[in-house]
VOGU-3710 file (C-alpha; in Angstrom, 3 decimals, decimal comma):
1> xxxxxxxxxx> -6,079/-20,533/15,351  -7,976/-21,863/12,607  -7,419/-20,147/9,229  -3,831/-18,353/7,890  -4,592/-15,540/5,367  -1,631/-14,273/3,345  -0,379/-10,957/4,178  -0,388/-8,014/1,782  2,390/-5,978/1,400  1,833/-2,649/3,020
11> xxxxxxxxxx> 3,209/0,509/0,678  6,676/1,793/1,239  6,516/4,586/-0,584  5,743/8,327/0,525  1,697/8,597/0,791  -0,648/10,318/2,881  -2,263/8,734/5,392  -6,023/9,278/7,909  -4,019/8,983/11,794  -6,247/9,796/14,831
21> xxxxxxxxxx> -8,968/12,435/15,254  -9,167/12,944/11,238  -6,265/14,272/10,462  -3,407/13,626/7,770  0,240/12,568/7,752  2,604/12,163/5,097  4,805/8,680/5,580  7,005/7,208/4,193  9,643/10,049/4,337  13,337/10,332/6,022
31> xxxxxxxxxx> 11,959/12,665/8,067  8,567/12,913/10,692  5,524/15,353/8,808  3,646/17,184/11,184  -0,215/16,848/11,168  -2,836/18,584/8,994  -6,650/19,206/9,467  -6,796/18,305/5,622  -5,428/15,248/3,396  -5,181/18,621/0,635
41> xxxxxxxxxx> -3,155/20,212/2,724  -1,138/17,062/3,562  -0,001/16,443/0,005  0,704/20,153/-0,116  3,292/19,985/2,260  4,523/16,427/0,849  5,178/18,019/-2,785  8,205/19,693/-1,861  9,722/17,065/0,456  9,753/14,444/-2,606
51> xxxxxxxxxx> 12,757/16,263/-3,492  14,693/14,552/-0,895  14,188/11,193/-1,648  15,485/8,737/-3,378  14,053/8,818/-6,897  14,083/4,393/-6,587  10,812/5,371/-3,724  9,257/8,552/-5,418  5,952/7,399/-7,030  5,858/6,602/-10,633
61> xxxxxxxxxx> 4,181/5,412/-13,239  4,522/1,417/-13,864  2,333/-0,655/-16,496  0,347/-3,524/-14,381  1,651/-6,362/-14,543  -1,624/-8,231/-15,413  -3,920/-5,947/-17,981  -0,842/-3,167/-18,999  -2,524/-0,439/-18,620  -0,283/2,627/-17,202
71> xxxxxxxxxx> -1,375/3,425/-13,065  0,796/5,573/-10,630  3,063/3,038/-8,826  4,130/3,499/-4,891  7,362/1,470/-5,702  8,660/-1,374/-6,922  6,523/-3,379/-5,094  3,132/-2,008/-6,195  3,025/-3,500/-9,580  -0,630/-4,731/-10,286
81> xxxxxxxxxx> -3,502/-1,342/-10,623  -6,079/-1,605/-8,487  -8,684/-3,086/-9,983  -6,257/-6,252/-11,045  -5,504/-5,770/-6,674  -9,054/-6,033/-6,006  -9,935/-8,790/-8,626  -6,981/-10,906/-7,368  -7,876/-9,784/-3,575  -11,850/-11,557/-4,179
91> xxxxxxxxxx> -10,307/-15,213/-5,474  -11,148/-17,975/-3,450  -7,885/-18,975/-3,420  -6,371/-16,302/-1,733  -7,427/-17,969/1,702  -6,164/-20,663/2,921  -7,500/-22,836/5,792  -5,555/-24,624/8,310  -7,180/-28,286/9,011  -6,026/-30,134/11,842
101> xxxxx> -6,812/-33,912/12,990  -8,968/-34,667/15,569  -6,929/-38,122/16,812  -3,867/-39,466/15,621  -3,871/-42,082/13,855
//
């Protein structure tokens, strides 16, 4: 219980994702994908289902909010590219400590 790390927002959107014994599912969709041997064939089958949703979750692409330049979004929430993620993810101040007295005083 010594250290609290902020938490990162997980995406929303529809993706692909690695789930047990190497294979792929698409999440993020109204309905349940079945699984593929492949993350090729996993997109394959995704392509056609983004049809159904929502066009506010369908991936897009965003500017980032810290250099501009234009990246394929997940959502709304996904607003920095990933190498602005990954520089802001390696500053020291993204962990904080919890420091707790050893007597009261």
């Amino acid at each position: 219980m010594g250290e609290l790390l902020p938490s990162t927002p997980r995406p929303t959107g529809p993706r692909v994702v690695r789930v047990g014994n190497g294979e792929f599912q698409a999440v993020g969709l109204p309905e349940i994908s079945p699984l593929f041997p492949t993350r090729g064939a996993a997109e394959g089958w995704l392509r056609p289902q983004l049809a159904k949703v929502p066009a506010s979750r369908r991936p897009q692409m965003r500017r980032c909010m810290c250099c501009r330049a234009a990246f394929k979004s997940e959502g709304f929430h996904n607003r920095m590219c990933t190498p602005c993620r990954n520089v802001a993810a390696n500053d020291d101040t993204s962990v904080y400590r919890v420091i707790r007295p050893s007597k009261r005083g």
